[in-house]
N, C-alpha and C positions, 0 to 999 in steps of 0.2 A: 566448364572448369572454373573454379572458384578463384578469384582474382588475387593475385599475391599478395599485397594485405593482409588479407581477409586472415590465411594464414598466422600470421603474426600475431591479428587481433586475437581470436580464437584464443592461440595456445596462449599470449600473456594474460587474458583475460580468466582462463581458469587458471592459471598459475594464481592467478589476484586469490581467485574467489576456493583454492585448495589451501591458501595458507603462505606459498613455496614464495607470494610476496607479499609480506607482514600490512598492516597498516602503520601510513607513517613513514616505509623503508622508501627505499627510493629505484626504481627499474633499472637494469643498465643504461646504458647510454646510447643515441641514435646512431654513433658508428660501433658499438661493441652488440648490438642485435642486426647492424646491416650484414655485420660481419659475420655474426653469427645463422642468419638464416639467407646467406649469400645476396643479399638485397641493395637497393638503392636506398639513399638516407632519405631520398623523397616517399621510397615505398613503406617505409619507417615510420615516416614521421605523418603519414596518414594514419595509419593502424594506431599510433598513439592519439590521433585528433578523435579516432572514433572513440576511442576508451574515455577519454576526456568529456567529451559531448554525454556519455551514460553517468558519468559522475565518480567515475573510478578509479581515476590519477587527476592530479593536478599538475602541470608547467608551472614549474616555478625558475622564471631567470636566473641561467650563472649554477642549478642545480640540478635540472633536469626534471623528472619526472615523478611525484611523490604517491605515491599508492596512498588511497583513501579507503575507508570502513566500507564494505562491498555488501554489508546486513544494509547499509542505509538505504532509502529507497526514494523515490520521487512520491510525493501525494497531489495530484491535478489537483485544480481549484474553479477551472472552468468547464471538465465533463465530470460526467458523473460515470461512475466505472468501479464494478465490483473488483472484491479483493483479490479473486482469481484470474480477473482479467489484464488489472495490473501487476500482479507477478507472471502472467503468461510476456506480459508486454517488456518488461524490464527482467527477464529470464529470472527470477527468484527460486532458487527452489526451498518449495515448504511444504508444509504439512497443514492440516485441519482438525484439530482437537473436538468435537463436539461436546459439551458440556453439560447445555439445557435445550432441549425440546418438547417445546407442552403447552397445553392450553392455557390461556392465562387471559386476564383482565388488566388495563392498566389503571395503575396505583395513582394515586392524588399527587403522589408525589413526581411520578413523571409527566400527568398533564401540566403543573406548576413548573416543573423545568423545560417542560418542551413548548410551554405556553401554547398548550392545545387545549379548542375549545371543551367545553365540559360534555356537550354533547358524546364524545365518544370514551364517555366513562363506562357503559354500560355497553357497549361493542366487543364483543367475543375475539379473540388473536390467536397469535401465538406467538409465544417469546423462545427466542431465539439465543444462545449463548455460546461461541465459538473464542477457542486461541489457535490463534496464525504461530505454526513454530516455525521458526526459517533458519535455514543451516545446524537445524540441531535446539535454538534457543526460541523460549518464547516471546515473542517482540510485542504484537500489536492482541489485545482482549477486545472482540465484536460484541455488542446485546443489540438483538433488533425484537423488537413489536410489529407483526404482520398484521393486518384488520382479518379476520378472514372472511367475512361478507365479502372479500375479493382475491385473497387467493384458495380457499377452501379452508374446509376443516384441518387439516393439516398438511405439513409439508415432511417428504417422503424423509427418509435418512441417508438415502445417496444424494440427495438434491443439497440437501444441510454440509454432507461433507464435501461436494464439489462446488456447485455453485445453483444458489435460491433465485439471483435471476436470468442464467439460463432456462433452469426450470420452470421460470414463471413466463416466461417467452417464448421459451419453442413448445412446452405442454398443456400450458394455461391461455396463449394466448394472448397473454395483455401487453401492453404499448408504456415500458415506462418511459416516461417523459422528463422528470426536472427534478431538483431539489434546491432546501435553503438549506445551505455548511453553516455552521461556525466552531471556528477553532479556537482551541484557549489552552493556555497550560496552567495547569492546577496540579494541587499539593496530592501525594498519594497518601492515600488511605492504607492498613493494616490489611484489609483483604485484597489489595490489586498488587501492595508490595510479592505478597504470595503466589498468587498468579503465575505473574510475569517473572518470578524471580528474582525480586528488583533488593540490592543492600545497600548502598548509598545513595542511591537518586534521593533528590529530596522530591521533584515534581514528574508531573509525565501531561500529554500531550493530551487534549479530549475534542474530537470531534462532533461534533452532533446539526443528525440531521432528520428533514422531513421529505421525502420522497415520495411522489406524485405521480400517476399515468399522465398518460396524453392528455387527460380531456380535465385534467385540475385534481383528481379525486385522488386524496391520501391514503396511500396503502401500507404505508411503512416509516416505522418511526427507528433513527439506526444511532448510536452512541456506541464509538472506538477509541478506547488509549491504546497508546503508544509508545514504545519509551523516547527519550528527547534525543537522547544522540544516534536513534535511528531513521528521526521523522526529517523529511526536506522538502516544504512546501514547496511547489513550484507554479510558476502561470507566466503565462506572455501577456505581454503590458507594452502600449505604446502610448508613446507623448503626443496628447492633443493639443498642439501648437499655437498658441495664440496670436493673436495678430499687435 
């Protein structure tokens, strides 16, 4: 049996994420939901500590509980984790738009931004182009460069629309291993404003990166925007104490 809480959490949580509590608005209160789902203000006020901990209400002293934008989502900094896995991890529901899949070569001008050497001008890929829609809206625009000296000539159309490194793990067999991120916010451009549906933003989120199997060897070259008020880096960080 699922622990009384849980209950709680549950149903305010899709309450959050159906609309029924705005962003911004504020939850009832921890005796007008003890009272309402016959509970202890302590079993209450755990079911709020977990929504809080996913980023989904705020405590705010003297006010109670403010419901936060439930599109936002956490982005790790320390693993690396595809975009299906962290909406599996953080319940997101979305969709996968498939845009571009095809043979391709990379451009001078992506070695010059990805500051990859020149050598793999002339290495055969495949370029990849996905939009993540979530709740209905398009948030996050994917382009990845695969080498395919390492995961083949192509990758399938279910794999594109579920996920490229499942498929490249349990069918292909390879061991990813690492990547270098870097994140920046930059100005949009005329064609990602369209994309993503963006009318007043003036910038948006770009991540990019270079992903590695186990053994060092570059297989994947990956570049996502975002929009800003749905990105929320996050990492664990501790103070190394000086003496």
């Amino acid at each position: 049996m699922a622990a009384k809480y849980q209950m709680v959490y549950e149903e305010v949580r899709q309450g959050i994420f159906d609309g029924r509590f705005a962003d911004g608005s504020y939850l009832p209160s921890e005796d007008e939901l003890a009272d309402q789902y016959d509970l202890s203000r302590g079993t209450v006020r755990r079911a709020l500590s977990q929504l809080q901990e996913e980023g989904l209400i705020q405590k705010i002293h003297g006010h109670g509980a403010m419901v936060l934008d439930p599109r936002q989502f956490d982005f790790p900094t320390d693993t690396l984790t595809s975009f299906s896995e962290l909406s599996k991890q953080q319940k997101l529901r979305y969709t996968t738009k498939v845009v571009m899949n095809k043979a391709a070569f990379l451009t001078a001008e992506q070695l010059t931004e990805f500051n990859v050497n020149g050598k793999y001008k002339k290495r055969p890929g495949i370029q990849l182009e996905r939009v993540r829609v979530i709740d209905g809206k398009p948030l996050v625009f994917d382009q990845d460069f695969f080498f395919s000296s390492i995961v083949g000539a192509s990758i399938p159309a279910a794999a594109a629309q579920a996920s490229v490194y499942r498929y490249l793990e349990r069918d292909k067999k390879l061991k990813i291993g690492f990547a270098r991120k870097k994140v920046t916010v930059e100005p949009i451009d005329a064609a990602l404003r369209l994309i993503l549906d963006l009318r007043k933003d003036t910038h948006i989120v770009v991540v990019r990166s270079l992903v590695y199997l186990e053994n060092a060897t570059l297989f994947q070259i990956h570049k996502s925007f975002q929009r800003v008020d749905t990105f929320n880096l996050t990492n664990v960080v501790r103070r190394d104490r000086q003496e």
